[in-house]
C-alpha positions in Angstrom: -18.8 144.3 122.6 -20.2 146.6 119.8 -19.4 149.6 122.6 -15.7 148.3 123.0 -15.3 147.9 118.8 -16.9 151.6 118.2 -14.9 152.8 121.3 -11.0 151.5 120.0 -11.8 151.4 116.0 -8.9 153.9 115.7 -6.0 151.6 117.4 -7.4 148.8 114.2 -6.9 151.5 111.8 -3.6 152.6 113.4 -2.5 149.1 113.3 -3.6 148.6 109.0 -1.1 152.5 108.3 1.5 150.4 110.6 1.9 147.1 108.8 1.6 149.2 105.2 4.4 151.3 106.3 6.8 148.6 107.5 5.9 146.0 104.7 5.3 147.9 101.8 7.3 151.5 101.8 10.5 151.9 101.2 12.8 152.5 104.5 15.1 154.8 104.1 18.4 154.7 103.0 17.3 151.5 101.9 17.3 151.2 98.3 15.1 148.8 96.6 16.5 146.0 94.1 15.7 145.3 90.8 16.5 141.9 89.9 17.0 142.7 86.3 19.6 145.5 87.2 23.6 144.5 85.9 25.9 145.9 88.1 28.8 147.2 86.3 32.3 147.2 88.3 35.1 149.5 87.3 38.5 147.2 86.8 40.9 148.2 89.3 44.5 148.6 87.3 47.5 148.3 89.7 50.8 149.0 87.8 53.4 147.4 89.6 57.1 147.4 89.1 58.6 144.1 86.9 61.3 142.3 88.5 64.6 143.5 87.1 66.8 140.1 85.9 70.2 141.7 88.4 68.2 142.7 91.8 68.2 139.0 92.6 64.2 139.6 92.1 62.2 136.8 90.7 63.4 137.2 87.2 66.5 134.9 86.3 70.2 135.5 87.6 72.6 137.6 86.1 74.6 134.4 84.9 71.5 133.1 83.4 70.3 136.2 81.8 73.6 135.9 80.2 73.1 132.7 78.8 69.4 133.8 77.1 71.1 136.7 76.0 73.8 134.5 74.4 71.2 132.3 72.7 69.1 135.2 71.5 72.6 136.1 69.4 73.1 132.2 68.5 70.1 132.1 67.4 69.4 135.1 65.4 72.9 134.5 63.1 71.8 131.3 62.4 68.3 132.1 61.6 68.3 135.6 61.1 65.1 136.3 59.1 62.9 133.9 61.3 61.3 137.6 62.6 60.4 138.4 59.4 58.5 134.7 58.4 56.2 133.6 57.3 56.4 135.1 53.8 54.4 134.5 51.1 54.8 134.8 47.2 52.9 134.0 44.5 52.5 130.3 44.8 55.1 129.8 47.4 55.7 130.4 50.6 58.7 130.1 53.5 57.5 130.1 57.2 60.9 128.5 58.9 64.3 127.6 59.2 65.1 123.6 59.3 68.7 124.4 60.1 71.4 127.4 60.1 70.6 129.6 57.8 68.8 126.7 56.0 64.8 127.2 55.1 62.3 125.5 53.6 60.3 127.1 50.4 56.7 125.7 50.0 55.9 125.2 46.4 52.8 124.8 45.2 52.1 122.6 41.7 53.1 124.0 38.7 54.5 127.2 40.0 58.0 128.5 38.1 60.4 127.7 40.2 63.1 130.1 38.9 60.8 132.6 39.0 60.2 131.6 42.8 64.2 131.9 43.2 64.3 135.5 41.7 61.6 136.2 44.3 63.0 134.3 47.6 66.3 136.7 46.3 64.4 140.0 45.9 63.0 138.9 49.7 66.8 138.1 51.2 68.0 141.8 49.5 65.7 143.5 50.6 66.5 142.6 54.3 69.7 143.3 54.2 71.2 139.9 52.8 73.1 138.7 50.0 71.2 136.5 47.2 72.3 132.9 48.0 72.7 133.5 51.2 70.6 131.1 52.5 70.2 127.1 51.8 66.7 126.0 50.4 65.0 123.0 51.1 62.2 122.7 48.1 58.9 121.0 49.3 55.5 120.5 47.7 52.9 122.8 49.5 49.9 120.0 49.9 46.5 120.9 48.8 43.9 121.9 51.2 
């Protein structure tokens, strides 16, 4: 037996090179993963064309584009400045309309309210409309 072991020693340490290099190097193009690696992707951005609203795409008719368009006009002569809100003033403030061309001024205690007017005024001119133009509805601004 000792003559077979000293005889074939070589095909043992043949067999020991074989299992380290299967088991233990790396194989290659095989790369090795690190669990603690964050793969970062790229976003892919595809710009596509919008539906136009008179192809008959998925965007609304022609008949009612016409209609939004109609209520877009309704709705910006009867509350014209509603772009433009909320505005603030010392002590006051006006963040919507409550009818046509009708808004409501918060007020808060003790505040001038003349002195709010002359400001609400200054506001209206300076966006193109006449001083009194517009209807005020006069409410306490609650404490917070």
């Amino acid at each position: 037996m000792k003559e077979k072991i000293k005889k074939y020693w070589w095909i043992g340490i043949l067999l020991i090179i074989w299992i380290i290099v299967v088991f233990f190097l790396k194989k290659p193009g095989e790369e090795k993963k690190n669990e603690n690696e964050v793969l970062m992707t790229t976003p892919t951005i595809v710009v596509a064309p919008g539906p136009t609203i008179f192809t008959g795409g998925t965007g609304p008719s022609k008949e009612e584009a016409e209609k939004i368009t109609e209520e877009r006009r309704r709705i910006i002569s009867e509350q014209p400045l509603w772009e433009k809100m909320p505005y603030q003033g010392e002590g006051w403030s006006v963040d919507h309309y409550i009818a046509e061309l009708k808004v409501v001024i918060y007020i808060e205690e003790g505040v001038n309210r003349e002195k709010v007017v002359q400001e609400f005024n200054k506001w209206l001119e300076q966006n193109g409309f006449k001083a009194g133009s517009h209807q005020v509805e006069w409410r306490l601004k609650e404490k917070k």
